[in-house]
N, C-alpha and C positions, 0 to 999 in steps of 0.2 A: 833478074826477076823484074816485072814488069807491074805494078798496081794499078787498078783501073777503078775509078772511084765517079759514079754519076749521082746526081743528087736530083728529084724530082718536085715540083709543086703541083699540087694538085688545083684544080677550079674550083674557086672561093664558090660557086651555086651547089656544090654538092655538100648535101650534110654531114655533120660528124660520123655520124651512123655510116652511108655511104663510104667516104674516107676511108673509116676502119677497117671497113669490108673489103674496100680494092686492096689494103695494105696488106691485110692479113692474105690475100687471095696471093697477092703479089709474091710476097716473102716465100709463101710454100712451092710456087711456083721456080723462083730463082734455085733457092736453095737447094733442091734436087736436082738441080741440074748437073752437078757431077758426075751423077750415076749413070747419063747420058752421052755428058762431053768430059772424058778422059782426062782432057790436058787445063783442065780449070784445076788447081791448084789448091785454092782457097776461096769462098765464096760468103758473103755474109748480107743480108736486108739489115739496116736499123729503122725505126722510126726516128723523128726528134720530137724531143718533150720540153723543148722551148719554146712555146707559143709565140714570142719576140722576133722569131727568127723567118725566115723565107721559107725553106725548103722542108720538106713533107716526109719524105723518103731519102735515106743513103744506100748506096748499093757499094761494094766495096770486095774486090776481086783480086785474085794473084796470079798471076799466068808470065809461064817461062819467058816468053819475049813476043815484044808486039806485033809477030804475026799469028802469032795465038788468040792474040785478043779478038785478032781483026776476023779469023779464022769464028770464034765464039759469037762474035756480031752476025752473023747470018746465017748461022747452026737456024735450023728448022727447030729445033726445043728451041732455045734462045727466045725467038720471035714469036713463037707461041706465049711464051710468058710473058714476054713484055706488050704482048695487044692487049694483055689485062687493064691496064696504063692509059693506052692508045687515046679513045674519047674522053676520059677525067685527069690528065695532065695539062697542065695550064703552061711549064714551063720543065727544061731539063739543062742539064749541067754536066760536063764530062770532062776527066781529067786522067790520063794514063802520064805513069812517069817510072823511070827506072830504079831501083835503089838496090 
């Protein structure tokens, strides 16, 4: 099994209101994405509610092996969700690993 964990920041000019709205837009976005792409596994959005911390967004996925993943990176749903993101991400962060 394969984890795919990306973590988002968003741009400090957009307001909390804002923020809220692309996250929650985001999360319903990802999250369905199953019922599209087969071979995702396990799929989850978190926000953080550590204001101390960098990042805005976790995204956090399971897919049988890393041509799944890569496979799930260019799904037409996939990209559609993540242009949500597209102009209020300031930074991103990605990590696939086996376990």
């Amino acid at each position: 099994m394969v984890k795919h964990i990306v973590m988002f920041k968003l741009k400090e000019t957009l307001s909390q209101d804002e923020k809220n709205d692309l996250m929650v837009a985001f999360k319903r976005a990802i999250e369905v994405l199953p019922e599209t792409i087969t071979f995702i596994r396990r799929i989850y959005v978190g926000f953080n509610i550590n204001s101390a911390e960098k990042w805005d967004i976790c995204l956090e996925s399971e897919f049988d092996n890393l041509d799944d993943v890569k496979k799930y990176a260019v799904h037409p749903s996939h990209v559609a969700a993540g242009a949500i993101l597209k102009d209020a991400k300031e930074d991103r962060a990605c990590v696939d690993f086996e376990y």
